[in-house]
Every structure is written in C-alpha cells, then in structure tokens.
N, C-alpha and C positions, 0 to 999 in steps of 0.2 A: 504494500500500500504506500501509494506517496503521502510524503509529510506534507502539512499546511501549506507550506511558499510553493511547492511542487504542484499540490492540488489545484493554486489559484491559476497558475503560470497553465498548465494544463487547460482549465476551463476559458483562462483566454483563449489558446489557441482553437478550442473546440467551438467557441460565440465567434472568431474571426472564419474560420476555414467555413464555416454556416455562412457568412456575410459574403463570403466569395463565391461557394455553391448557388447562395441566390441571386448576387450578380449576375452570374453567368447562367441563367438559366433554370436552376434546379435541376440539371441535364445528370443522370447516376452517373459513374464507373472514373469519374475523376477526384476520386475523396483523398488519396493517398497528395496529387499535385496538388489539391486543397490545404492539406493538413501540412505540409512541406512550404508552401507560398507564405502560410499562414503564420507558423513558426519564422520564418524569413523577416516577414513583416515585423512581427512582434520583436525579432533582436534589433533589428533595425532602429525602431521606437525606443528601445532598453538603452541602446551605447548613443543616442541622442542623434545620431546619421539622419534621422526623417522625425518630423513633430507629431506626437499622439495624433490617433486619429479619434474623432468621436464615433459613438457608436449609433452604427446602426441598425444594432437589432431592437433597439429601443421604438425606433420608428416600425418596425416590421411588427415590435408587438402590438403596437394599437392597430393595426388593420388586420393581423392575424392570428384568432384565438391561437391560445399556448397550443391545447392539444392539436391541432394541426401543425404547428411547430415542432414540438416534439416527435409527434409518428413521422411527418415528413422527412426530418433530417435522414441524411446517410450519416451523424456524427455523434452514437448512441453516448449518454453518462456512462462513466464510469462507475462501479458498485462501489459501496462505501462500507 
C-alpha cells in the first residue's frame, strides 16, 4: 500500500490522465499514454518547468453526475 504523499501524488495523476482521456475523446485502449502524459505533466508542474494547471474535473463535475464518472473512467481507484 502507498503511504499518504504517495497516495495523493497517485490520485493526481489518476484526476489528470481522466482530464486527458476526456480531452481527447473518451476514445479506450490509450490509458497506459494517458497515465504516462499525465505523470509527465504533473513532474513538470512539481520542478516548476510549467505553472499548475487548474482543474478541470471540477468543471466536468457539475455537468457530469459522479456515477457516470466513475463507471466511465478506464482509471479505476485504487483499494485502500
């Protein structure tokens, strides 16, 4: 099981790599160059190379109940 900083760092990239999924489409079988972009993005932001971005799954949620969110994703949780 990851520790705390690991678990946060993890669900960012899991709320990013969804943000790019739905960019492009919601199209399956590119979850792996999702989760890879995603991770990129996010060290990118970490060593200060590119400025935070805001998010926007915040916007996705008010137009898309959660549960549709979540069955949707190819980006299941991780068990706790």
């Amino acid at each position: 099981m990851a520790n705390g900083n690991e678990q946060i760092r993890e669900d960012r990239i899991r709320e990013r790599a969804y943000e790019i999924w739905e960019r492009e489409g919601r199209k399956y079988g590119d979850h792996e160059r999702h989760w890879e972009e995603a991770e990129k993005e996010l060290r990118k932001e970490e060593s200060g190379i590119i400025p935070p971005r805001t998010h926007l799954s915040r916007a996705i949620a008010v137009e898309t109940p959660i549960a549709a969110q979540v069955n949707a994703s190819p980006y299941p949780a991780t068990a706790q």
